[in-house]
C-alpha positions, 0 to 999 in steps of 0.5 A: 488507513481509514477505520474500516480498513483498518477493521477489515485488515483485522479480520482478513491478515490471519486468514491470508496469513493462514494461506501462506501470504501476507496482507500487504494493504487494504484500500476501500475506495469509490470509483465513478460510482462504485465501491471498491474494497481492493486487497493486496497480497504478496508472497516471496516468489510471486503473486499469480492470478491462481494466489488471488483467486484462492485468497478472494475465495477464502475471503468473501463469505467471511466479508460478507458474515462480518458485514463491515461494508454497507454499500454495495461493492466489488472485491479486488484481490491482487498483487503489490506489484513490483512498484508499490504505494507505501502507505505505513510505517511498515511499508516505509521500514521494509523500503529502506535503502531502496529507491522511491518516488516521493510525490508532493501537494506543494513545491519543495526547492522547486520540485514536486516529485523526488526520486532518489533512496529512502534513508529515513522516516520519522512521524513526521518527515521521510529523508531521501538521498539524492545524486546531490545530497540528502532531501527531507521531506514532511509527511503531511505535504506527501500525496504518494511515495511508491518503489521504483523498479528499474527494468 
């Protein structure tokens, strides 16, 4: 999480907390050539698209008045899915003993993408449990680990 997410995750948790929903990230990201600031939020029986317009609602002015962001961008407000990027250490805690796909930037025993249950994550690796035993991998070689949802 870069600095300024960071700051904006600051400002926002306790107002999206307030409406009875928990901040799950914050990504502030450039796309072709635009800005986006994509806030995702979660809630124990479900996100809707009436949740993320109340939340964009409460939020906007408030982004606007702490004048975090320079540039010109756009606001997303949306769900965590039921596939989610875990980015921090509270992702990963809350994901233990569930399944995950763990990406790779280099090969690992032949392999750049694992599956298999997260069983334990540490500063520097993640340990997963595969059919044919256990896999550690080092964070630093890690480009995205996210839940698998199994329909």
């Amino acid at each position: 999480m870069t600095k300024l997410e960071e700051k904006v995750e600051n400002l926002l948790k306790p107002i999206i907390e307030k409406l009875n929903y928990e901040l799950y990230d914050v990504i502030y990201a450039k796309e072709a050539k635009d800005y986006y600031l994509k806030i995702f939020i979660d809630k124990k029986d479900g996100v809707s698209i009436d949740d993320c317009e109340i939340v964009s609602n409460s939020i906007s002015d408030i982004l606007d008045e702490a004048d975090l962001i320079k540039e010109q961008y756009f606001l997303e407000v949306s769900s965590a899915g039921v596939e989610r990027v875990l980015r921090n250490d509270k992702h990963l805690k809350d994901n233990i003993g569930k399944e995950v796909e763990v990406k790779l930037f280099t090969s690992v025993n032949k392999s750049k993408v694992y599956e298999g249950i997260l069983k334990a994550f540490d500063e520097n690796s993640l340990t997963i449990e595969k059919d044919d035993g256990e896999v550690r991998l080092e964070r630093k070689n890690i480009s995205v680990i996210k839940t698998i949802f199994k329909w």
